[in-house]
DRENZA-593199 format. One record per residue (C-alpha): x, y, z. Coordinates in pm, whole numbers, padded with zeros to 5 digits, always signed. Layout:
# DRENZA-593199
XYZ...
//
This chain:
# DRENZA-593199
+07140-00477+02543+07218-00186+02321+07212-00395+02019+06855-00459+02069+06742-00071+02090+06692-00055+01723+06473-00364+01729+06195-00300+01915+05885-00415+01714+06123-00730+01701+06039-00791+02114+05714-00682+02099+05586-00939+01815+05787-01214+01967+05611-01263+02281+05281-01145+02090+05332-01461+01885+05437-01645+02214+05103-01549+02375+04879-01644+02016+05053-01997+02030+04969-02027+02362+04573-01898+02315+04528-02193+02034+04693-02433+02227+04535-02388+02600+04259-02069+02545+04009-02310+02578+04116-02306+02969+04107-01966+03012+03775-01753+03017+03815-01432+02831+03774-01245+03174+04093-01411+03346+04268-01296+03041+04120-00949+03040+04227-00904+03373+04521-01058+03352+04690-00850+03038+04565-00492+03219+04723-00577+03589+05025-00637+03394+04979-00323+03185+04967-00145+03454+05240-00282+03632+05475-00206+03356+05374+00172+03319+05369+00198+03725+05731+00114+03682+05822+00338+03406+05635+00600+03596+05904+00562+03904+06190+00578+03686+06220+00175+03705+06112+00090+03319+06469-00014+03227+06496-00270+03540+06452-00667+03458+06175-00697+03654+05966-00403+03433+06065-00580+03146+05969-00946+03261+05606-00736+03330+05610-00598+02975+05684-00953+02806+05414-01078+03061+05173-00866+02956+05237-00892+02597+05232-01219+02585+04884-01229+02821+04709-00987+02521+04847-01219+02265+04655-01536+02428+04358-01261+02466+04369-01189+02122+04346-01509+01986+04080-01629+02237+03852-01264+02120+03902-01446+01731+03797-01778+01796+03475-01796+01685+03349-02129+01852+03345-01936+02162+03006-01789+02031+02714-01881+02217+02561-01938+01885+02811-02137+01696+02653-02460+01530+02879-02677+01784+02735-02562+02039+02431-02618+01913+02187-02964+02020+01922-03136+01863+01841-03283+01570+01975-03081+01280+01795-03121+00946+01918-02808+00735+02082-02490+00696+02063-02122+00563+02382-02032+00464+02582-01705+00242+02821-01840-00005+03152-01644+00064+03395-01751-00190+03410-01811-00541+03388-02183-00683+03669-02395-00658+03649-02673-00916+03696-03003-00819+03688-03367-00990+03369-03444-00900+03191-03124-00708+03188-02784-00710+03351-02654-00357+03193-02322-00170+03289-02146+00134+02966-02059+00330+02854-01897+00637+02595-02035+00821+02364-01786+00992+02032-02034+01024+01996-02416+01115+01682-02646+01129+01649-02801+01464+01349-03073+01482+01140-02863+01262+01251-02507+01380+01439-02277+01248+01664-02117+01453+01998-01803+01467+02310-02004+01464+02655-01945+01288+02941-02169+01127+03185-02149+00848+03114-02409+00638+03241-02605+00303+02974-02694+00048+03026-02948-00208+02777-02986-00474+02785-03269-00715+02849-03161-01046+02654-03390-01265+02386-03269-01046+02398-02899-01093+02260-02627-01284+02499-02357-01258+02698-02248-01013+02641-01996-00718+02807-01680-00704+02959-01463-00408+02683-01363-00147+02384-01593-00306+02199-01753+00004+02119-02083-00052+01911-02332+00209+02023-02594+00201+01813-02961+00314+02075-03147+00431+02283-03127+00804+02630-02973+00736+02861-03250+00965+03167-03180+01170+03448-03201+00941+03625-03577+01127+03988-03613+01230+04205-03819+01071+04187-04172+01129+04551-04281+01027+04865-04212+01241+05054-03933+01047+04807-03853+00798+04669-03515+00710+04421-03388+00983+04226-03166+00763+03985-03123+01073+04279-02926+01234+04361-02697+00896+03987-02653+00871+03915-02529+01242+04250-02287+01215+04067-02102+00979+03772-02098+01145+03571-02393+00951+03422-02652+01156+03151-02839+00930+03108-03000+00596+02847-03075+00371+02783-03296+00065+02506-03226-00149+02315-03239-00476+02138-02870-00606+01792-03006-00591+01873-03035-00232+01957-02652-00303+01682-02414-00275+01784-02017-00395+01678-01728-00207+01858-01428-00282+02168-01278-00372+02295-01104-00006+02684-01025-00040+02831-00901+00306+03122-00743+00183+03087-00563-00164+03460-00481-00210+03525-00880-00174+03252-00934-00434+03438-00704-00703+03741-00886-00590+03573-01235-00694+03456-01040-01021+03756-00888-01115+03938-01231-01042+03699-01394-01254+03709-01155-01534+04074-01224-01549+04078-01579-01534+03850-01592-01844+04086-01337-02010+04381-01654-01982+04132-01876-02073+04063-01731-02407+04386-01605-02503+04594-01918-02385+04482-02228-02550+04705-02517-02380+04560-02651-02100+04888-02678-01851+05010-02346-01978+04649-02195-01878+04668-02348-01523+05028-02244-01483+04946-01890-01644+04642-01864-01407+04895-01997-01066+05106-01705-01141+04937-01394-01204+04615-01492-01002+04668-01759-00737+04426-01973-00903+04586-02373-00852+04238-02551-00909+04332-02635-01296+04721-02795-01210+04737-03141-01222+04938-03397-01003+05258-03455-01210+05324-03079-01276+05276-03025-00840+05528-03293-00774+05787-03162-01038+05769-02843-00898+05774-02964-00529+06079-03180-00599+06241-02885-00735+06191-02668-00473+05964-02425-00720+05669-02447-00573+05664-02042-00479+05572-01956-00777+05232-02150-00834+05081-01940-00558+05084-01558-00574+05372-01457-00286+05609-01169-00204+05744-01262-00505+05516-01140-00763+05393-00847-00531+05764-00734-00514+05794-00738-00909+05433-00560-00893+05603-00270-00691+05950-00291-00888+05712-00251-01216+05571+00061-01023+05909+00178-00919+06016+00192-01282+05733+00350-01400+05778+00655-01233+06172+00660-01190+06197+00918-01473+06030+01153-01253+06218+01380-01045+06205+01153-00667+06062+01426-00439+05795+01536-00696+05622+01181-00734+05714+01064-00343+05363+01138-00266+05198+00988-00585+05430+00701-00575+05274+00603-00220+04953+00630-00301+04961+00419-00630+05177+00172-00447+04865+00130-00208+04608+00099-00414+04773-00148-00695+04900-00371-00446+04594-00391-00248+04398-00422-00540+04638-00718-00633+04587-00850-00309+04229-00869-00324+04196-01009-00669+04460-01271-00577+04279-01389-00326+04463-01242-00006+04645-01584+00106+04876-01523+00388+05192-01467+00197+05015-01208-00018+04926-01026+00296+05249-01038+00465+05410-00898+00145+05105-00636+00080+05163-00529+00424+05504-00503+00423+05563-00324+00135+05261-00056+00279+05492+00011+00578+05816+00028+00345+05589+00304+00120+05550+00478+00439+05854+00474+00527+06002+00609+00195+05718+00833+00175+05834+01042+00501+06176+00938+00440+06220+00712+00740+06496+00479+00759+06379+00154+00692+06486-00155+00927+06348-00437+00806+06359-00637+01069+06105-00396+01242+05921-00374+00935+05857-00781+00885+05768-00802+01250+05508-00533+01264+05355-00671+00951+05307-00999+01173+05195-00792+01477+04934-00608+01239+04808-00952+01058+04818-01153+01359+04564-00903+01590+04337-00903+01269+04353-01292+01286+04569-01444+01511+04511-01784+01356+04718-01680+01064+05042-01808+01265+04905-02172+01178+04937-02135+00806+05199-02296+00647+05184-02012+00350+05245-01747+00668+05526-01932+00831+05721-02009+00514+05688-01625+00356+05833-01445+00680+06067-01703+00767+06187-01705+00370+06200-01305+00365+06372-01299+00728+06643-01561+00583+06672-01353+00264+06751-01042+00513+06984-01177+00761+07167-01429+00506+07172-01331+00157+07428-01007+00238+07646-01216+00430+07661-01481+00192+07670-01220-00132+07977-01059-00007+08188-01387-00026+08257-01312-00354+08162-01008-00575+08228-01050-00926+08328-00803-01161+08127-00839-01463+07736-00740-01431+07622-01092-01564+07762-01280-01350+07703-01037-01037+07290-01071-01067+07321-01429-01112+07529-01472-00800+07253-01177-00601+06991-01485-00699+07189-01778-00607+07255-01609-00266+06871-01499-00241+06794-01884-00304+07048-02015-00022+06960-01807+00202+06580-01837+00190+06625-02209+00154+06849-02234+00471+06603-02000+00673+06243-02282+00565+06471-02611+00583+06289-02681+00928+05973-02592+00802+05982-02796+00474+06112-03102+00663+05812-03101+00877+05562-03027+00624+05667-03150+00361+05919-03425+00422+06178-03370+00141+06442-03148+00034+06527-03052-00317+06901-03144-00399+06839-02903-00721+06652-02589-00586+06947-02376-00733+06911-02490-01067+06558-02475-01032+06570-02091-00919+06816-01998-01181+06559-02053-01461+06230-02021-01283+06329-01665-01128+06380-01484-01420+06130-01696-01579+05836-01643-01294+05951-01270-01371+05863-01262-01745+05526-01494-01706+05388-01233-01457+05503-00968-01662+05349-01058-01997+05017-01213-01756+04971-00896-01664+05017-00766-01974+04765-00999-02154+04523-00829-01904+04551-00503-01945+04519-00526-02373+04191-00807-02340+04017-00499-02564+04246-00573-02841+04239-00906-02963+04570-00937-03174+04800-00816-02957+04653-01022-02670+04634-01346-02887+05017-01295-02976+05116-01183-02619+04904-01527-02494+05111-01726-02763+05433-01628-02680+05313-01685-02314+05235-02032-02353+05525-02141-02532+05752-01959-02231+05535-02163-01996+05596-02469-02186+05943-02410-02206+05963-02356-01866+05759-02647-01740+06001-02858-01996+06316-02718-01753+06112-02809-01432+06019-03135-01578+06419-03250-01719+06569-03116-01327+06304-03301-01140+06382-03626-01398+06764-03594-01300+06918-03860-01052+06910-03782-00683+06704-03494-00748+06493-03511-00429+06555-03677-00113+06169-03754-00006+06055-03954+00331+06229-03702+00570+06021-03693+00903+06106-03521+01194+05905-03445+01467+05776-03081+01568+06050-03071+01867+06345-03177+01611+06196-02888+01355+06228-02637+01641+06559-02741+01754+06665-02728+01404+06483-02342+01347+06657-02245+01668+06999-02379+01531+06953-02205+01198+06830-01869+01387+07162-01919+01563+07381-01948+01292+07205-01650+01115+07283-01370+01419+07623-01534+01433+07714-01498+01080+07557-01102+01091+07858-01022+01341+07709-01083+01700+07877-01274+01989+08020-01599+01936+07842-01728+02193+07566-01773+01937+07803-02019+01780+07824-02186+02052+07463-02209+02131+07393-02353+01738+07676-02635+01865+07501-02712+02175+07180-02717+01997+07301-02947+01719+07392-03186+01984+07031-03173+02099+06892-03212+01775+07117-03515+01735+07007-03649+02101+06671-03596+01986+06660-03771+01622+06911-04058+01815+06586-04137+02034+06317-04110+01755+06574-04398+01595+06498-04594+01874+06142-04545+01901+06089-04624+01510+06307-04946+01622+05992-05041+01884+05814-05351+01734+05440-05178+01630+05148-05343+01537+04935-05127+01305+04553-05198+01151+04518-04918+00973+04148-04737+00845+04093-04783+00490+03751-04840+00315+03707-05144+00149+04060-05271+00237+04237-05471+00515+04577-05330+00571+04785-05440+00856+05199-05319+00934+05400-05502+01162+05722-05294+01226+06057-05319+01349+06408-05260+01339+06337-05015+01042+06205-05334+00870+05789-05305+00809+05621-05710+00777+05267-05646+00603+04885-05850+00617+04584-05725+00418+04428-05735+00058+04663-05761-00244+04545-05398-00326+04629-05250-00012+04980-05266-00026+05017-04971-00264+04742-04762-00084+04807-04809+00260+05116-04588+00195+04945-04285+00041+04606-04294+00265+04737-04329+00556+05043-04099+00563+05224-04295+00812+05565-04177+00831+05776-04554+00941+05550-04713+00667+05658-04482+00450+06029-04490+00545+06027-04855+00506+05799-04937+00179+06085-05036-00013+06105-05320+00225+05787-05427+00277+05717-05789+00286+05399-06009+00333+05411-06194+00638+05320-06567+00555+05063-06673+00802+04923-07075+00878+04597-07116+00675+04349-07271+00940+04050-07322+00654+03944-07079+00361+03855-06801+00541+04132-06732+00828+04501-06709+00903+04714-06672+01194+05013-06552+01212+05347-06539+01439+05521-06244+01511+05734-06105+01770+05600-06393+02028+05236-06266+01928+04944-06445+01796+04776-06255+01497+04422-06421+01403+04261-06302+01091+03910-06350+00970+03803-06272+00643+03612-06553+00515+03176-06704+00589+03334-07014+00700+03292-06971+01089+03600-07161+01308+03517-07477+01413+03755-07503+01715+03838-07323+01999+04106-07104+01963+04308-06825+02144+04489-06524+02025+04605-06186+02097+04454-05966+01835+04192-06087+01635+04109-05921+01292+03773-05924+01137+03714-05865+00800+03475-05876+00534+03164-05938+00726+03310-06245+00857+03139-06221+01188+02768-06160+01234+02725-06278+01621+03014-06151+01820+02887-06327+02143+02876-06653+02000+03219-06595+01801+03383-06456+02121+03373-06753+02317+03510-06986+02050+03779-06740+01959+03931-06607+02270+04154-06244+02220+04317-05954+02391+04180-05731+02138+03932-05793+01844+03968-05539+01572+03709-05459+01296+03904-05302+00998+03734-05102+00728+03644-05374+00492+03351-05436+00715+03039-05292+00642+02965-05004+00853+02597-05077+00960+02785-05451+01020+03109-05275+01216+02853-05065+01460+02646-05359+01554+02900-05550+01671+03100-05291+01883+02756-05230+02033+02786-05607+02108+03098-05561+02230+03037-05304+02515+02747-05523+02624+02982-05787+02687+03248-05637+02810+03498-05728+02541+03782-05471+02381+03668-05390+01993+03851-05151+01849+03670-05055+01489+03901-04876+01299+03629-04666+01113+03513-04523+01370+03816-04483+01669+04077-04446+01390+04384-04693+01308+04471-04956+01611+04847-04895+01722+04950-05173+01971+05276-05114+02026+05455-05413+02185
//
């Protein structure tokens, strides 16, 4: 137990973060007063025991953890904001429009201009009404005027709708992202269904944020001509990633760079090295004082131009309590100090924990802490060179160890090359930020920011040519990794193993990253045989008819001839994707012009896509409709006799509603994909 004494923030945040998963997942079964009561008994348990000399005992501490944990789940239950009595989705009625407080800059898209609003009045059959939502605007752009500005209030004549869940297994569920920060509708306008009220910002420091942010990505504009070296100049020193296009985001994904296209520790650690070396010719007690209180301000100011993502936070935070820290001359531990920055940002929003930026910068910097010493005093060359080189090639292994799990799950690749990759683009990251900055702070003078933006580009050029030639080289990603969210925490717990082994602790911790390899193996040995399961998929696609048949790792497909090389990308399904370099159509029996059926695994697959109507009796276990093939479902169900009929997304949608209306009338099992989501029959 001693070894745990100096780690105390390190107990209290883990069953804080216990309790906050456990508040998203099940809060919605708890009212706010079991909780309440709940987390003070506790409380009070605890200090009743530390008050008769029994706070050391097991039993005080299982009341501590207890309680913890029980103001965690309170916590996140107090944030939640669709717990309001007012929230829009609680709301009834007919909705016809909304007052809402634009709360973001504009994100350009393709097509529309994107907003983050707040809601604060809705339209219900005529009346207005108080209600509250976050909300995300889009307003057509060849529609608009000019675009709205932090804190304008806009009504808006059209009903914002609940942002829908994803209707393909494995795809993206936006709705979910959306809601864990708090954003439950959508809406999709034109601006002359925009009326302009006022200009009513709720937070004026935010607003000079936006400002300044703006200011400085019109500075890059003017000063960097190139387009990519102006969206990859404008990822780096301000967060901005609305101007980077697809090709650049995959080379940088597939070389594990993608850090450094969103504003991380990273560049907030080289902003406080740049302030470190700024005042290192002063004598260290003199400027301890004015070191701190620069620190604070230029990295919060960072912060809030930036954007404050999660990673910025964590770092912004953590480098506040390590200013602190130096400032009284503490000794700094940093495991304390990473896990009260995510005690501090997780009780200001607890739904931070869901954010893949969050997860991936503490579990990066916690890797970097426990791993790269061990690893950097393998070998400790002589010459300086060669010394910093191998400080960064430990700093990459061990922060690419620590988010393996992580990037499996998410992302579903690993990058064979990341070390390459980080040789260049660490240094290089280094000198764009640098000379960003620097382009900044001379905008007044024209020449030297035109020649600082010059040399800029052509480094960011240069550097994008080095991403670019790794990411071209064989084997330099291996993509269509899926594991399931039990396998990624098996795997995390393995890792976290083998990182308190390696720092020296019991090597019982060895043996507990064996035994939990052995699980992980157990586990991906019966996801082998589950993917082995024959499955019958029609999956949701507009204007397409896309059906998988899979088995034995081996995927059989039906549909249009331009589904094949959609079905993949829109519907995210993870076997699909594993097996699309062996996809074959499935050659079906052509009953007239406008049908097939087809036999597979002992099943009888009907498919309808054609006006000619059957004209003979048949039966079948799944019937597909397609193309408005069937207008009368009565009279077409008893010359076509099924399990299941399916109406895929081909149909039109007026069409696809009438007839499952039809079908409950009759009793028959319609599954439209458009509206329940892709069918899954598995066999």
């Amino acid at each position: 137990m001693y070894r745990w004494i100096p780690y105390a923030f390190v107990r209290i945040t883990f069953f804080f973060c216990s309790g906050t998963f456990l508040g998203i997942g099940y809060g919605s079964h708890f009212s706010l007063t079991v909780l309440l009561i709940s987390s003070v008994m506790l409380s009070g348990g605890f200090v009743l025991c530390v008050l008769c000399r029994r706070g050391k005992s097991v039993f005080a501490g299982a009341l501590a953890a207890f309680a913890i944990t029980a103001t965690g789940m309170l916590n996140t239950c107090l944030s939640d904001e669709s717990r309001r009595t007012d929230h829009l989705i609680r709301q009834e009625g007919n909705m016809e429009g909304v007052r809402a407080v634009v709360e973001s800059a504009v994100m350009v898209r393709p097509r529309t201009w994107k907003y983050e609003v707040v809601i604060d009045q809705a339209m219900f059959d005529g009346h207005w009404q108080n209600a509250y939502s976050r909300a995300l605007l889009y307003v057509r752009k060849d529609s608009i005027t000019r675009a709205f500005v932090y804190g304008d209030v806009l009504m808006i004549r059209d009903a914002p709708k609940i942002i829908p869940a994803p209707l393909n297994p494995w795809q993206f569920d936006l709705q979910k992202f959306q809601r864990y920060r708090q954003v439950y509708f959508q809406v999709m306008t034109s601006s002359d269904r925009i009326s302009f009220i006022g200009n009513r910002p709720s937070h004026a420091l935010i607003g000079l944020a936006i400002t300044a942010r703006l200011w400085a990505e019109d500075v890059l504009e003017r000063h960097i001509k190139g387009v990519r070296a102006r969206a990859i100049a404008s990822a780096f020193v301000l967060g901005i990633t609305d101007g980077l296009d697809n090709e650049l985001i995959t080379a940088y994904a597939a070389t594990g760079s993608m850090h450094v296209l969103s504003v991380s520790g990273l560049h907030v650690g080289i902003v406080y090295w740049l302030l470190l070396l700024f005042f290192k010719p002063f004598p260290p007690r003199s400027v301890r004082w004015p070191l701190f209180v620069v620190s604070l301000l230029v990295l919060w100011v960072y912060a809030f131009v930036t954007g404050i993502s999660a990673s910025v936070l964590r770092a912004v935070v953590m480098f506040t309590f390590a200013s602190i820290a130096r400032a009284w001359n503490y000794r700094i531990n940093m495991y304390n100090i990473l896990s009260a920055t995510a005690f501090v940002l997780l009780v200001y929003d607890p739904f931070m924990i869901m954010s893949v930026g969050f997860q991936l910068s503490f579990v990066a910097v916690l890797g970097i802490v426990a791993l790269q010493p061990v690893l950097y005093r393998l070998w400790e060359p002589k010459r300086w060179i060669m010394d910093e080189g191998w400080k960064l090639v430990a700093v990459s292994i061990a922060a690419q160890v620590a988010t393996v799990p992580l990037c499996l799950l998410y992302f579903h690749q690993f990058p064979n090359y990341f070390l390459l990759a980080n040789l260049f683009m660490g240094p290089g990251s280094f000198m764009v930020l640098i000379m960003g900055i620097f382009v900044l702070m001379t905008a007044a003078v024209d020449p030297i920011a035109n020649v600082t933006g010059w040399l800029l580009e052509k480094l960011i050029d240069f550097l994008n040519f080095l991403i670019v030639l790794v990411e071209r080289m064989p084997y330099s990603v291996v993509d269509n990794i899926f594991i399931t969210p039990a396998q990624c925490a098996v795997l995390a717990a393995g890792v976290g193993a083998v990182m308190i082994c390696s720092n020296g602790y019991s090597p019982r911790w060895a043996a507990a990253a064996l035994v939990l390899t052995i699980v992980l193996s157990m586990l991906s040995w019966w996801n082998a045989i589950e993917m082995r399961r024959p499955v019958i998929t029609v999956y949701a696609i507009t204007g397409a008819t896309a059906i998988d048949l899979m088995a034995d790792y081996v995927t059989e497909f039906i549909g249009t001839p331009a589904a094949p090389s959609s079905y993949v990308q829109q519907s995210g399904n993870r076997i699909a994707r594993q097996c699309a370099d062996r996809v074959t159509p499935l050659k079906g029996i052509s009953l007239h012009s406008g049908a097939e059926i087809f036999i597979w695994r002992g099943q009888r697959i009907l498919w309808i896509y054609g006006d000619e109507p059957p004209t003979r009796q048949l039966t079948a276990d799944l019937v597909v409709i397609s193309n408005n093939s069937v207008r009368d479902l009565s009279a077409f169900s008893h010359l076509i006799v099924a399990k299941c009929y399916v109406i895929d997304g081909s149909n039109r949608p007026a069409l696809s509603a009438q007839l499952a209306t039809e079908a409950d009338f009759l009793k028959l099992r319609v599954h439209p994909v458009m509206r329940d989501g892709a069918f899954e029959w598995r066999l």
